[in-house]
N, CA, C and O of each residue as an XYZ file, in Angstrom:
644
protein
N     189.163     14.312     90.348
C     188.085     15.117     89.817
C     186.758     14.821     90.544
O     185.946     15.584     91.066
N     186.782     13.667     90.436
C     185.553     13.277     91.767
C     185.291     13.474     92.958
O     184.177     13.253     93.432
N     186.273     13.918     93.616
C     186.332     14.455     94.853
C     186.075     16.095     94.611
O     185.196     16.790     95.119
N     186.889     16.398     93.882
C     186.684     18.054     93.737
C     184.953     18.335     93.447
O     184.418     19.321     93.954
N     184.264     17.484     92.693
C     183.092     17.785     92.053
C     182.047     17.395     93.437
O     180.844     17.653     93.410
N     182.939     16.533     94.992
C     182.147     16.098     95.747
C     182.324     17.532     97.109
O     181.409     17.811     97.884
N     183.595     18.191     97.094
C     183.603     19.127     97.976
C     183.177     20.332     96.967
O     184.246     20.901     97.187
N     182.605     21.114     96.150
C     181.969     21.636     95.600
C     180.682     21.403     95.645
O     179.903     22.353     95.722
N     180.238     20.114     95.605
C     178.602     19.980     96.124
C     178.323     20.343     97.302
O     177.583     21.281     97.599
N     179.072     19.406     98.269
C     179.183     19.977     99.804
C     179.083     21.656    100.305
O     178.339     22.351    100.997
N     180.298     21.807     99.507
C     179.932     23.502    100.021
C     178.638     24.424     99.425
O     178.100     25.415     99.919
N     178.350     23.683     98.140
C     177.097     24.591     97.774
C     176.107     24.261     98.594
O     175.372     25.199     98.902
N     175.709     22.606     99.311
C     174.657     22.665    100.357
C     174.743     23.194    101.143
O     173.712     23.772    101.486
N     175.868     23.380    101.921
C     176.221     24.271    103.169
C     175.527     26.295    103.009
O     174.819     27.042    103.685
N     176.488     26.389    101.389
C     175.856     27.765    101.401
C     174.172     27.948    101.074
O     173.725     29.078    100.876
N     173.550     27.100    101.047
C     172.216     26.953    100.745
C     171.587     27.565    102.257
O     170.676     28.386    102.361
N     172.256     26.997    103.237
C     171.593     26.788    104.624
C     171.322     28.671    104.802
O     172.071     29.566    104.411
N     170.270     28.765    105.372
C     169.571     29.985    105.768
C     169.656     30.558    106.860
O     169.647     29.805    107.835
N     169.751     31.845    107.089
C     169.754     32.333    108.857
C     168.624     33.339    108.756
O     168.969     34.298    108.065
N     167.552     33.419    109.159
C     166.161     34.537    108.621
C     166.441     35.004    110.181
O     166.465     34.500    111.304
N     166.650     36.379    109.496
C     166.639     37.124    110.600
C     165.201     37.696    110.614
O     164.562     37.617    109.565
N     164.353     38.543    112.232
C     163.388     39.236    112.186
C     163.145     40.320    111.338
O     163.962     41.097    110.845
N     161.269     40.266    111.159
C     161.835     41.171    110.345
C     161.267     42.421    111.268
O     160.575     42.139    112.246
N     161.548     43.742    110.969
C     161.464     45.008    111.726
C     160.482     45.953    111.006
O     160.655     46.388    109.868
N     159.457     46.211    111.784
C     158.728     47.313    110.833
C     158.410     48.263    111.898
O     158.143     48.082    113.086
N     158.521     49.520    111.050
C     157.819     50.756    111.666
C     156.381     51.184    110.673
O     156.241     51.336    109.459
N     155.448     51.284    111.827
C     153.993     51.671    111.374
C     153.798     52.731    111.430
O     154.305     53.234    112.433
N     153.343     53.313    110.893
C     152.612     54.823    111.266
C     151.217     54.655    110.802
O     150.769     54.354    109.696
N     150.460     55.011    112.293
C     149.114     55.598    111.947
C     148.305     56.278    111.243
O     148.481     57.496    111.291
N     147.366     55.851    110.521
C     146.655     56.598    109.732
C     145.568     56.991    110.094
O     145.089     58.055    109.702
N     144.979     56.180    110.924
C     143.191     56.560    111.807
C     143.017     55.579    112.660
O     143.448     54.428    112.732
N     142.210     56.318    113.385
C     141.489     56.057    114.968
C     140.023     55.945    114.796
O     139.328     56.736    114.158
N     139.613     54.880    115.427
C     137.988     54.688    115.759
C     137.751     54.695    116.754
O     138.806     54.313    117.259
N     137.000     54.878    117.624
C     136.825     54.423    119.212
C     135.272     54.420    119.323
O     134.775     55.410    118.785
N     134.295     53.478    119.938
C     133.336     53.623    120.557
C     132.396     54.520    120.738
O     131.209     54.520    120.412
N     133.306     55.587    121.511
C     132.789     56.709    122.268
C     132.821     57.616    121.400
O     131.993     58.498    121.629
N     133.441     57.774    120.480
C     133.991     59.210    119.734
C     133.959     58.865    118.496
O     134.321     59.863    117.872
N     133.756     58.105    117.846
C     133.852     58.252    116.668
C     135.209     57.924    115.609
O     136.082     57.100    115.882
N     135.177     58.673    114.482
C     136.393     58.612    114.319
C     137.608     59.644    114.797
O     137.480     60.868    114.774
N     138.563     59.092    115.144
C     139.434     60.618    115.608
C     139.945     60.513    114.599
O     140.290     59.615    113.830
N     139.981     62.274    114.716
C     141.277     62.796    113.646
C     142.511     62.682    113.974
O     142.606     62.326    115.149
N     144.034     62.901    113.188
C     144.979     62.668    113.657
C     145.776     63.857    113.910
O     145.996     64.475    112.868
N     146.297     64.398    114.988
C     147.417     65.335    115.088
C     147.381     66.037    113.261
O     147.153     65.397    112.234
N     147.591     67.027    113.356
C     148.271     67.117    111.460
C     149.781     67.581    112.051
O     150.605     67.344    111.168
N     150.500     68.229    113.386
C     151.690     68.333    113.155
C     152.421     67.172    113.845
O     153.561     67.287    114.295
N     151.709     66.075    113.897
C     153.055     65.020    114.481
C     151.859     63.751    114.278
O     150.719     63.532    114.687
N     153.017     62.976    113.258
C     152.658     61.401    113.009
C     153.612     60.601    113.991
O     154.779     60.880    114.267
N     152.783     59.458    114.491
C     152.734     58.717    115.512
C     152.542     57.250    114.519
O     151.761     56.839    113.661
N     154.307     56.571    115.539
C     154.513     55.408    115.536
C     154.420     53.849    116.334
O     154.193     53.630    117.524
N     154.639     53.029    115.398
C     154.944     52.043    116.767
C     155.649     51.001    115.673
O     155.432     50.809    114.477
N     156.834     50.263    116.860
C     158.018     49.555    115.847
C     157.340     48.052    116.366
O     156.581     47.853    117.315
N     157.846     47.192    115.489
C     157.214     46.007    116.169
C     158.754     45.052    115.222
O     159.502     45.501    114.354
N     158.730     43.820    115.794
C     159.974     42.699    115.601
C     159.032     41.105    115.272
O     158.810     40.161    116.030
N     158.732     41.278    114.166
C     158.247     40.224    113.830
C     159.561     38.739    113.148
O     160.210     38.789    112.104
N     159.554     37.774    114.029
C     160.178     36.327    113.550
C     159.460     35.571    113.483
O     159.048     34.973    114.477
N     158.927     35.259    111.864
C     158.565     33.937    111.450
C     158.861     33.089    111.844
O     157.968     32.440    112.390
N     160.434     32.431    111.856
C     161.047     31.028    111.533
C     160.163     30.704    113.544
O     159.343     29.880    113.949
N     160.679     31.481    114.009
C     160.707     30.887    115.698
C     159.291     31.069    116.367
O     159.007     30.616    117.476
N     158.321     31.888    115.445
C     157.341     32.229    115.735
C     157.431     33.725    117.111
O     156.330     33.880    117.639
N     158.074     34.297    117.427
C     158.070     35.264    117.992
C     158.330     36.793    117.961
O     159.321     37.503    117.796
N     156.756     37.027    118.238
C     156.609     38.788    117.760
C     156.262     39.189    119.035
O     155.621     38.733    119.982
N     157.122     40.559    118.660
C     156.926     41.545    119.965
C     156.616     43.202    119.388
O     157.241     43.836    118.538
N     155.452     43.595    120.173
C     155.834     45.325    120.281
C     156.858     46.256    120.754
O     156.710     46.781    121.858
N     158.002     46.546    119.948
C     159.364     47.318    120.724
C     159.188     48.483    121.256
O     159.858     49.059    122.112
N     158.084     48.857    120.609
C     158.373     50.369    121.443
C     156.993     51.355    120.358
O     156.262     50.806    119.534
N     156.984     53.021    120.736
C     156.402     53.909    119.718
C     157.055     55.248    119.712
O     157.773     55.614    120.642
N     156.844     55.863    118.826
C     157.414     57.254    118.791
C     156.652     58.181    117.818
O     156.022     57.776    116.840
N     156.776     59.429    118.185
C     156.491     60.750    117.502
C     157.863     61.646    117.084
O     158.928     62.107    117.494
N     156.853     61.496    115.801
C     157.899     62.816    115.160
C     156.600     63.685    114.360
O     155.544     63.451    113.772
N     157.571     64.983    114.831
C     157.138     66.362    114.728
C     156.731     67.030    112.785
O     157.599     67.867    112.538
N     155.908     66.899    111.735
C     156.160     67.569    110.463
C     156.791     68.604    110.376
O     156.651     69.510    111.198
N     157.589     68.667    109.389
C     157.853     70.126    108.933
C     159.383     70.308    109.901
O     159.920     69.320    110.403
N     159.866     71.511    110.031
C     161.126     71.521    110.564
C     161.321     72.198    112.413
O     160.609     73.052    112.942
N     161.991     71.781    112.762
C     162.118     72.217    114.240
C     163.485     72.875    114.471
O     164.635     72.581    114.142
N     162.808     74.078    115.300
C     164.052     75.511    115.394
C     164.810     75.209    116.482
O     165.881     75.793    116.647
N     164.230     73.984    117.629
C     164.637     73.721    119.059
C     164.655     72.473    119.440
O     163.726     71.867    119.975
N     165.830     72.024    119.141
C     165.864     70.372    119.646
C     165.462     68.834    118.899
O     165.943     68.696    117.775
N     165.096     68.328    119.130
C     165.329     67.237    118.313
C     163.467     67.212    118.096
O     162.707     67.265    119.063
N     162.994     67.122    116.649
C     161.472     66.932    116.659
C     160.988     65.028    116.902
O     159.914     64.522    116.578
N     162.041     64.408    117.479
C     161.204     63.433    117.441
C     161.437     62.757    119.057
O     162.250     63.040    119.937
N     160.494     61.896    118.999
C     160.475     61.213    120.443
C     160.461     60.051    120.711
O     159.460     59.640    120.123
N     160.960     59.145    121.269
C     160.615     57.832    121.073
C     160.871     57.067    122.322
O     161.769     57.312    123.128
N     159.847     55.965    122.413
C     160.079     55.232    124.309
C     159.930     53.678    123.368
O     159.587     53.322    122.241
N     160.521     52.961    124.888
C     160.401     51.390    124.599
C     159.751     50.440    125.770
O     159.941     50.773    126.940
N     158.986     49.258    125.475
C     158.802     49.123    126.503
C     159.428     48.635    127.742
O     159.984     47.567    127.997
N     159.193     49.710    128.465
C     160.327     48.720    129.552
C     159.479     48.317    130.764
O     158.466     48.925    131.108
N     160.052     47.081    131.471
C     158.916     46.185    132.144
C     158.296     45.179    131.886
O     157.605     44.529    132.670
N     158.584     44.872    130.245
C     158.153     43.733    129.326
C     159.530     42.554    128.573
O     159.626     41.807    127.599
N     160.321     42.955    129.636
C     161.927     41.999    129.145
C     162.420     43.001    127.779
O     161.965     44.057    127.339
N     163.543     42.143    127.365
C     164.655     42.804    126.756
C     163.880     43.101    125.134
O     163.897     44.070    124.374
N     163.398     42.102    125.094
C     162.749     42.025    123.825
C     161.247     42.807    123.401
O     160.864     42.992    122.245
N     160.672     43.123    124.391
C     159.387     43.833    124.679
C     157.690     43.511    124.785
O     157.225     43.190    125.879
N     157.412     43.545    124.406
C     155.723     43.597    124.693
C     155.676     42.210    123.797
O     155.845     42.267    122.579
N     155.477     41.177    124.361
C     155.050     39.726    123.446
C     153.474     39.887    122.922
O     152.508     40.265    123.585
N     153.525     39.451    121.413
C     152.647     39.526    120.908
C     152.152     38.022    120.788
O     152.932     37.475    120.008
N     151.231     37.152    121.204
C     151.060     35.842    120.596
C     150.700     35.652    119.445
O     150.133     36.503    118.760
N     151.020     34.359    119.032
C     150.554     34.278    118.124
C     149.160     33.889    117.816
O     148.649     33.124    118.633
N     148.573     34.188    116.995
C     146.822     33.423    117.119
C     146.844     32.469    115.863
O     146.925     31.241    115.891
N     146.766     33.183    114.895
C     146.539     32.182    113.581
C     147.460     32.790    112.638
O     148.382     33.561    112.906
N     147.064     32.308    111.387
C     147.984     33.185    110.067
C     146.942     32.230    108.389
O     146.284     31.256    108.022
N     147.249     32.875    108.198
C     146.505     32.673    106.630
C     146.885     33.331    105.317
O     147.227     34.513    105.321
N     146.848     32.705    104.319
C     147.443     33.213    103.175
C     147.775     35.070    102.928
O     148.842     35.482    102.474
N     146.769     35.857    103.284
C     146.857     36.808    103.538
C     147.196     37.861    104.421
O     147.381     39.061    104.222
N     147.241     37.131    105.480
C     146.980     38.018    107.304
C     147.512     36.836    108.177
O     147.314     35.622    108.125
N     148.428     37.811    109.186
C     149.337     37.288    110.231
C     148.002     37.768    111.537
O     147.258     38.748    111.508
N     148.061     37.025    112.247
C     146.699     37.082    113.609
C     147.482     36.935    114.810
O     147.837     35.839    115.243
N     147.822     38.336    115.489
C     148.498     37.778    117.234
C     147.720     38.828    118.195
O     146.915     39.634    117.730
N     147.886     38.785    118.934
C     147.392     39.436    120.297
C     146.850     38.354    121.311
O     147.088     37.149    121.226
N     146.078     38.971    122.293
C     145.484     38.229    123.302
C     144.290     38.863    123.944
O     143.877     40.022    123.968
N     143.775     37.490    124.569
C     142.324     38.383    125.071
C     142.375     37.707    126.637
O     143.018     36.703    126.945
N     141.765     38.296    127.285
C     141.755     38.268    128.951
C     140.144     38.136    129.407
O     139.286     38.992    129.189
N     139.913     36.662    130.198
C     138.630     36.889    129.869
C     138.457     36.548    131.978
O     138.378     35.473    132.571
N     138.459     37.553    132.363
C     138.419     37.549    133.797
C     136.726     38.254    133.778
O     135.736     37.936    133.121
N     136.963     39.384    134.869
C     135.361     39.852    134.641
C     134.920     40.913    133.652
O     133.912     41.605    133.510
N     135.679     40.817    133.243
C     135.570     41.373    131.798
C     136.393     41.065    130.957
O     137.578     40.779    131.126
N     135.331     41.148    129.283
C     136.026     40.513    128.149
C     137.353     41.444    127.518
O     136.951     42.334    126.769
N     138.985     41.394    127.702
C     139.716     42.521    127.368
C     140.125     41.543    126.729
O     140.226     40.354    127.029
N     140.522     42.513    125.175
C     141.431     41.823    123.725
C     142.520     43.069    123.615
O     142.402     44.192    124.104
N     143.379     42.654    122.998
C     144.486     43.287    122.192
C     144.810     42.463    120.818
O     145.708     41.627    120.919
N     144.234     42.594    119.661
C     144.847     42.318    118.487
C     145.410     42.910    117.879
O     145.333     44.124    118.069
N     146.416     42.330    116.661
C     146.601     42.579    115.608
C     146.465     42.052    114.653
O     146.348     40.850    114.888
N     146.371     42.390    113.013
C     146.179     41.719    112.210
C     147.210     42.262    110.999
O     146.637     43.174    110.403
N     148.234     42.062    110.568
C     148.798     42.462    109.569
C     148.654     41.943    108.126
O     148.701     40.738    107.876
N     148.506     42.734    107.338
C     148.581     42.214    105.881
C     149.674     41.663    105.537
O     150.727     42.074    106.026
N     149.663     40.672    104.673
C     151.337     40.214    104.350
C     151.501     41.183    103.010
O     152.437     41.983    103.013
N     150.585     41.123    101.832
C     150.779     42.043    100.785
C     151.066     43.265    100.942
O     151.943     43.591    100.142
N     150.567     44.531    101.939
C     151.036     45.563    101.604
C     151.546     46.182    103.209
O     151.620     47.349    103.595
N     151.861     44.844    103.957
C     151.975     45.259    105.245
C     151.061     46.546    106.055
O     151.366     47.408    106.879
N     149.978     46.220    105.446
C     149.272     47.294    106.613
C     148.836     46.509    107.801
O     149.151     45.324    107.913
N     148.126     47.131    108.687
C     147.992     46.529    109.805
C     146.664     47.313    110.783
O     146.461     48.518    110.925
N     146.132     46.509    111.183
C     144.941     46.735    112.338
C     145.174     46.487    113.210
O     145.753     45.442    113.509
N     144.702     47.622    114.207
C     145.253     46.951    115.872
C     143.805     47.584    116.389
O     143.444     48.760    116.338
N     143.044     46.350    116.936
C     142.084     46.438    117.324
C     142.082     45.850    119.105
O     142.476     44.781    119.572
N     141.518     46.954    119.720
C     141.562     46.635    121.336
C     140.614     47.347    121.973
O     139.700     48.010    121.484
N     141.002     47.095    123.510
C     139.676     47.567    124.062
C     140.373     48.087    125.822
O     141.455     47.753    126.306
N     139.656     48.680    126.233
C     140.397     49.793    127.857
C     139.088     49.660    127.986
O     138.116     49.520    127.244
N     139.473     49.799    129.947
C     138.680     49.921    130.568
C     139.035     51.217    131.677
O     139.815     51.400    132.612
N     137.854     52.059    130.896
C     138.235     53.193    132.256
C     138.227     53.680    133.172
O     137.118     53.828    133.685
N     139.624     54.290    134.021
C     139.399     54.052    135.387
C     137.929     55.031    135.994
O     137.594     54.716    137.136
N     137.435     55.677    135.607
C     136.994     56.523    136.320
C     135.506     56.020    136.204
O     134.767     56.696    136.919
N     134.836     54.994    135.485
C     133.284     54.453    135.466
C     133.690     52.993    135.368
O     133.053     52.354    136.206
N     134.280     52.440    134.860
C     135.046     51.061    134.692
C     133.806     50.855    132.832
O     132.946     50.031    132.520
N     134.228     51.730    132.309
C     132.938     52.287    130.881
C     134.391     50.695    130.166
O     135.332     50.101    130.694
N     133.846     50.676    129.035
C     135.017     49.995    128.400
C     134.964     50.207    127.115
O     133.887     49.831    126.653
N     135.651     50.635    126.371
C     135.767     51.351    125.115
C     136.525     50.803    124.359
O     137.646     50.498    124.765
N     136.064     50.478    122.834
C     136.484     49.796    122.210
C     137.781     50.691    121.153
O     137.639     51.909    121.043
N     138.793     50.117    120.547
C     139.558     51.074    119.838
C     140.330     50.443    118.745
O     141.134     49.584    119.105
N     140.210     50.801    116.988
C     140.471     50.161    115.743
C     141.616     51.093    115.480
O     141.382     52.222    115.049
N     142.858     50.683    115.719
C     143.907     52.069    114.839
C     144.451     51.301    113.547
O     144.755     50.114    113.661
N     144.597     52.050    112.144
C     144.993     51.699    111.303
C     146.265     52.270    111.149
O     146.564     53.424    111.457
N     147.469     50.888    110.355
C     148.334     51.531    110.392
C     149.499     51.357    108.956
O     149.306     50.392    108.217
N     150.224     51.956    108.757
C     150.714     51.677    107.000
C     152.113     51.600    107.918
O     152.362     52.166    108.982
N     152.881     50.752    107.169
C     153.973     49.565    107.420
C     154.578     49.559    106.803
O     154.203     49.228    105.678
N     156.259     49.976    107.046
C     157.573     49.805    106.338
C     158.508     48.717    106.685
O     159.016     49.062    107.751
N     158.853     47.904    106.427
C     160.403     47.359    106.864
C     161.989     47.933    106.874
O     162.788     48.123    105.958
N     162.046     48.058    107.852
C     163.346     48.869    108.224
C     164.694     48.237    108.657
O     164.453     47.105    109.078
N     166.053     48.529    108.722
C     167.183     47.967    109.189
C     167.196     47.860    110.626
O     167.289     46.735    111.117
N     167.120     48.827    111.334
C     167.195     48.672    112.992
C     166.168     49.744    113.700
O     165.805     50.635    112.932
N     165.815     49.787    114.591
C     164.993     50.634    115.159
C     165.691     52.172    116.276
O     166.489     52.260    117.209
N     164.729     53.263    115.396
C     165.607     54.477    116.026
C     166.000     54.627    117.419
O     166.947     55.395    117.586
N     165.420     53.988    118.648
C     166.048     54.136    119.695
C     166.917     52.843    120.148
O     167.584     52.879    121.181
């Protein structure tokens, strides 16, 4: 009986042990700020995505990819679109990590050559929304324009492409 009550403990520690997989969210945009312009409005017939692969345990987040899909119904072909990045390895666009705090996950990066260039993000942990705040430099004056997109956040099983 003592043995039975000792491989019954055993296996319940074993099934204790954890495997946390990433987790997967698709964002969709809600608004645009920029510098130059103000606020932009958004398309009204096509909401615009972007998937991202966030892992806690290992600390590694990446941008997978973005896509558009079309509102309402389509008479010709498929209404949605979607690319990944390619050129950025298998896994995609590395996001660093910066900080994290009870509320908000902090990654991106900033480039501080002759000019100051950032790419953040900031995600909510409560309602998974998310800010992606960055900045371009354009080719045609080397002007540099700043840009806030807001975005509302689902967790999903796998990503459509």
């Amino acid at each position: 009986m003592k043995k039975l009550s000792l491989y019954i403990f055993l296996v319940l520690m074993w099934c204790n042990v954890g495997f946390a997989k990433p987790v997967l969210l698709e964002c969709k945009k809600v608004k645009v700020t920029d510098s130059m312009i103000g606020v932009n409005e958004l398309d009204d017939d096509v909401d615009n995505y972007e998937y991202f692969s966030l892992d806690l345990k290992n600390n590694e987040f990446y941008s997978k990819g973005w896509g558009e899909k079309t509102k309402g119904t389509c008479s010709l072909g498929s209404c949605e679109k979607y690319s990944v990045w390619e050129g950025y390895g298998v896994k995609g666009y590395e996001l660093p990590y910066r900080k994290e705090s009870a509320e908000h996950l902090y990654l991106g990066r900033e480039w501080k050559e002759d000019r100051k260039v950032f790419d953040f993000y900031t995600f909510r942990k409560t309602d998974l929304g998310l800010i992606h705040f960055s900045n371009l430099i354009t080719w045609l004056d080397g002007t540099v324009i700043e840009e806030q997109a807001f975005f509302e956040c689902k967790e999903i099983n796998k990503f459509p492409f």
